[in-house]
C-alpha positions, 0 to 999 in steps of 0.5 A, spaced: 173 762 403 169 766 408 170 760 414 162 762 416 160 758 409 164 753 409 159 748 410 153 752 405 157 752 399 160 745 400 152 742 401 150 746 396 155 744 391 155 736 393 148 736 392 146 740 386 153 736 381 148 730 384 142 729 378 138 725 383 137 731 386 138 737 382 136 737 375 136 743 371 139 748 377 132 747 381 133 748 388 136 753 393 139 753 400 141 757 406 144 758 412 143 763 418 148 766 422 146 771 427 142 777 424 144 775 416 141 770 412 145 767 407 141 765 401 143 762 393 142 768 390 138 768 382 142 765 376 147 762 381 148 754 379 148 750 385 154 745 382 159 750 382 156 755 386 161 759 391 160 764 397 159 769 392 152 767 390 149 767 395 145 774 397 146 776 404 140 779 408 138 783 414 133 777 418 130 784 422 128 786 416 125 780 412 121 779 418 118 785 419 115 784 411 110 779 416 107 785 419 106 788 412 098 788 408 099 786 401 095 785 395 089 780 397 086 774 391 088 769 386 087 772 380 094 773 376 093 782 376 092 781 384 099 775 384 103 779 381 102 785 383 103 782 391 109 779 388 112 785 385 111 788 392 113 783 396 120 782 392 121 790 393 121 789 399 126 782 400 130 786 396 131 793 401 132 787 406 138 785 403 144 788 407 147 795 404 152 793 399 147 787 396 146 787 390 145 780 388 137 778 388 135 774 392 131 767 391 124 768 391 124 762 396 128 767 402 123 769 405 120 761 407 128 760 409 128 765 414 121 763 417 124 755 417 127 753 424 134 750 422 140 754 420 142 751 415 136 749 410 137 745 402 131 745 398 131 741 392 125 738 387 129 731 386 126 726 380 125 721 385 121 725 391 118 728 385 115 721 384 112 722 391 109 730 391 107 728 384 104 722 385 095 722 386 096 718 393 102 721 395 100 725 401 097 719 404 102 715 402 108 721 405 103 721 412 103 713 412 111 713 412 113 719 416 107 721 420 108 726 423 115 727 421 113 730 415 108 736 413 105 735 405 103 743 403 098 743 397 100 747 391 101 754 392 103 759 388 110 761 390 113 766 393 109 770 398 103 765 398 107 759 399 112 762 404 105 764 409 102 757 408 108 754 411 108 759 416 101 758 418 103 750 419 109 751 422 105 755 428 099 750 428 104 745 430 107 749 435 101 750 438 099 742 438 107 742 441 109 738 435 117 738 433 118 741 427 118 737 421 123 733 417 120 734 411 117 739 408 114 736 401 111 741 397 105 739 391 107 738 386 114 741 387 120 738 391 122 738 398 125 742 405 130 740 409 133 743 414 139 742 419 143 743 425 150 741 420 150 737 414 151 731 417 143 732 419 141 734 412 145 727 409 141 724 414 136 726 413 135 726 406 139 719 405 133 716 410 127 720 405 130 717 398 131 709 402 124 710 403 121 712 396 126 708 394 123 701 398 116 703 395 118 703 388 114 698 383 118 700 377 124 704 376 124 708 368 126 705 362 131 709 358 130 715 356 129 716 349 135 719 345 137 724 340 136 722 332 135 725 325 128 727 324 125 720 321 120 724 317 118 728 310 122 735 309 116 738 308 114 735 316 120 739 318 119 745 315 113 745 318 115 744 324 120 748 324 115 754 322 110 752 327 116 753 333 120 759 330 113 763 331 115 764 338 123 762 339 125 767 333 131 767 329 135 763 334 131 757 334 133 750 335 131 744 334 133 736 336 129 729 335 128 725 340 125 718 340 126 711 344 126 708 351 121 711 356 117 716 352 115 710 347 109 708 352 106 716 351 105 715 344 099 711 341 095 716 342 092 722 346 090 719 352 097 715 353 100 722 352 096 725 358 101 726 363 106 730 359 100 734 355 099 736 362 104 740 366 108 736 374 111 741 376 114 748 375 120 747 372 117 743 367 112 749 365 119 753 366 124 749 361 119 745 357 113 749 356 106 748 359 105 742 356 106 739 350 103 738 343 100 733 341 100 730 334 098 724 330 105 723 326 100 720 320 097 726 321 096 732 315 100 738 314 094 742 316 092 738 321 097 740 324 097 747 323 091 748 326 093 744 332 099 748 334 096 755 333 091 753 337 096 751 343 099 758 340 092 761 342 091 758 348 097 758 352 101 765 348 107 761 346 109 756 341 110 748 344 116 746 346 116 739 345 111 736 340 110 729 340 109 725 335 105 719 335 101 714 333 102 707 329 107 710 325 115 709 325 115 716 325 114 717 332 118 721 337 118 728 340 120 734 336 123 738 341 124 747 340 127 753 344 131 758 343 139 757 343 143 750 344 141 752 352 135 752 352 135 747 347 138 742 352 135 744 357 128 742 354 129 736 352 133 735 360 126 736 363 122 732 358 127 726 360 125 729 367 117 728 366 118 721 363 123 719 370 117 723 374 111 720 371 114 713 371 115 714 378 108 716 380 106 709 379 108 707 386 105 712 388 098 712 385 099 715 378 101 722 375 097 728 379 097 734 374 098 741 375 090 745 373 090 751 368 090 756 373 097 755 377 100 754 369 097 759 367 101 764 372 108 760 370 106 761 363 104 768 364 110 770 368 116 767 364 113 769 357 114 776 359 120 775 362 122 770 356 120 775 351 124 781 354 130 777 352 129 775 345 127 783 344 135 784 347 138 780 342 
C-alpha cells in the first residue's frame, strides 16, 4: 500500500464497516497531499475500500473550475445541464492516467481547509440535520464551532454555498468549523490526522447522544406476507410495472414502523422524503394504503404515485386496524431489494431521533423531484442492459 494513504484508506475503512455511521455506503473522504487530491472515487464501498478506490486529482485544475461561468437557475433543465459541465470538467482534472470518477463531492473536499476530511450521513446526526429544531439546536451546543448549511442541490451548488461560508467566516477572523452539517443530509469533518477526526466525531455523537429523549425501538422484520393471494398478486403487478422482470419483493412489519400505521397522518415522515439517500434506495417516498382497502383503491392509488413521481414505490405500507399491517417492500434485484428495506429501517431510526430535535422536517417536491429525475434515468439505462 502506498505509504502516503495509509491513514485515508484506514479512516475510511473504520468508519464505513461501523452502521452508526455508514449506512448503505453514504459518505466520501479525502485526503490532500501537495498538488493531488485523493477522493473515494464512485461505486467504491468505504468498508472495504483501499488505495485503488479513490481518483487522484490535479488541485490546480479543480481550482481553476471556481473561475469558470457555468449555467445559472434552479430549474431541473438548468441543474443538470450545470452538473454535466461541471462533472466534464472535474473529470479532465483528474491526473493523466485517471480513469476512476470521482465523488460528486471533490470539488467541496478540495475547497475545505483540512488535509484529510471524512463526510458521512450517520443515522444519529441524521436525527439533528433532519430535525424542524435542529439548527437552532446545533448552533446552542457548538456555537461557532459549527456551520448548518440549508438544503442545497448537491454538487456544484453545494460546494459554492460551503465556499461562500468558509470565506465570510475568514472575513470576520473565525476559525473554521468543526463541523459542517448539511440539511437534511449528513456532516464534514475534517482534520490534521485521524486522531483529529475521532475526536472530533466522538465529541459530536457524545453531544446528540446527551440530548436524546428516546432511542428507536426495534426495527421491524422480515415475515410471510399475511394477507389474501390476490393482495400479493396486486402488489406485485403494481411494483414490476416499473422494476421489471427482476423484481424482488420482501414483507416487513413489527418494532418501530408500527407507530406509522394507524393512518396517513401517522405515515407522514416516510410518505415524505429525510434525505437523499432514501430518495436514492427506498424511492421518494412511500405509498400508503389502507390494508382493508379494496383492490382497485389500490390500483388507483399507486398509478397515481406512478404518474406523479415516474416510477413505481418502493416501499408500500400497509395500515390501518388491521392485522395485515406492515410494509410491502419492492426493487429490482436481491441488492436493491436489501438495500430498501436498510434504508426504510434507516428512516425509521432517523424520525425516531428527530424527536429530540423538534420533530421530523421533510424534504419539498423540488429537490426530490430532482433525485428522482436523475436516478430514474440512470436507473432505467440499467434495466435496458439486462
Amino acid at each position: 500500500m502506498n505509504d502516503i494513504l495509509n491513514d485515508l484508506v484506514a479512516v475510511s475503512r473504520e468508519y464505513g464497516a461501523d452502521p452508526q455511521w455508514v449506512v448503505a455506503g453514504g459518505g466520501n473522504t479525502s485526503l490532500k497531499v501537495d498538488d493531488i487530491l485523493y477522493v473515494k472515487a464512485s461505486g467504491f464501498p468505504l468498508a472495504t475500500i483501499d488505495e485503488g478506490g479513490f481518483a487522484r486529482m490535479d488541485r490546480s485544475k479543480l481550482a481553476a473550475i471556481w473561475n469558470t461561468d457555468y449555467p445559472a437557475g434552479e430549474d431541473t433543465a438548468a441543474v443538470a445541464e450545470r452538473e454535466r459541465l461541471v462533472l466534464a470538467d472535474m473529470m479532465a482534472a483528474c491526473v493523466p492516467g485517471e480513469e476512476k470518477r470521482p465523488s460528486v463531492e471533490a470539488l467541496l473536499h478540495d475547497l475545505l481547509p483540512w488535509p484529510l476530511i471524512v463526510h458521512l450521513h450517520p443515522t444519529l446526526v441524521n436525527g439533528l440535520t433532519c430535525g424542524m429544531k435542529g439548527q437552532a439546536i446545533a448552533g446552542e451546543l457548538f456555537g461557532e464551532a459549527q456551520e448548518w448549511i440549508p438544503v442545497t442541490d448537491p454538487g456544484y451548488v453545494l460546494a459554492k454555498v460551503i465556499k461562500d461560508t468558509l470565506e465570510n467566516r475568514t472575513a470576520r477572523s473565525v476559525n473554521a468549523p468543526d463541523f459542517i452539517f448539511l440539511a437534511n443530509h449528513g456532516v464534514f469533518v475534517g482534520g490534521a490526522d485521524i486522531g483529529e477526526i475521532r475526536e472530533k466525531y466522538s465529541r459530536l455523537k457524545k453531544s446528540l447522544e446527551d440530548r436524546l429523549v428516546r432511542s428507536p425501538d426495534a426495527l421491524p422484520v422480515k415475515t410471510t406476507f399475511p394477507g389474501a393471494a390476490a393482495q400479493r398478486e396486486i402488489l406485485s403487478k403494481i411494483t414490476s410495472n416499473f422494476f421489471g422482470v427482476n423484481l424482488e419483493t420482501t414483507f416487513v412489519s413489527g418494532g418501530e414502523l408500527e407507530k406509522y400505521l394507524p393512518d396517513a397522518d401517522a405515515a407522514a415522515p416516510l410518505i415524505g422524503s429525510l434525505t437523499p439517500d432514501h430518495i436514492v434506495y427506498a424511492g421518494p417516498g412511500a405509498l400508503y394504503l389502507e390494508a382493508g382497502g379494496s383492490l382497485k383503491e389500490w390500483e388507483t392509488a399507486a398509478k397515481s404515485f406512478s404518474d406523479f413521481w415516474g416510477k413505481s414505490p418502493n416501499i408500500i405500507l400497509l395500515g390501518g386496524n388491521s392485522e395485515n399491517a406492515g410494509a410491502f417492500v419492492a426493487a429490482s434485484g436481491e441488492k436493491a431489494l436489501d438495500n430498501a428495506v436498510l434504508l426504510l429501517g434507516n428512516a425509521l431510526e432517523v424520525c425516531a431521533f428527530t424527536e429530540s430535535f423538534g420533530g421530523p422536517l421533510l424534504l419539498d417536491e423540488r429537490f426530490i423531484r430532482f433525485i428522482v429525475d436523475w436516478e430514474v434515468e440512470n436507473y432505467r439505462s440499467k434495466l435496458a442492459s439486462i
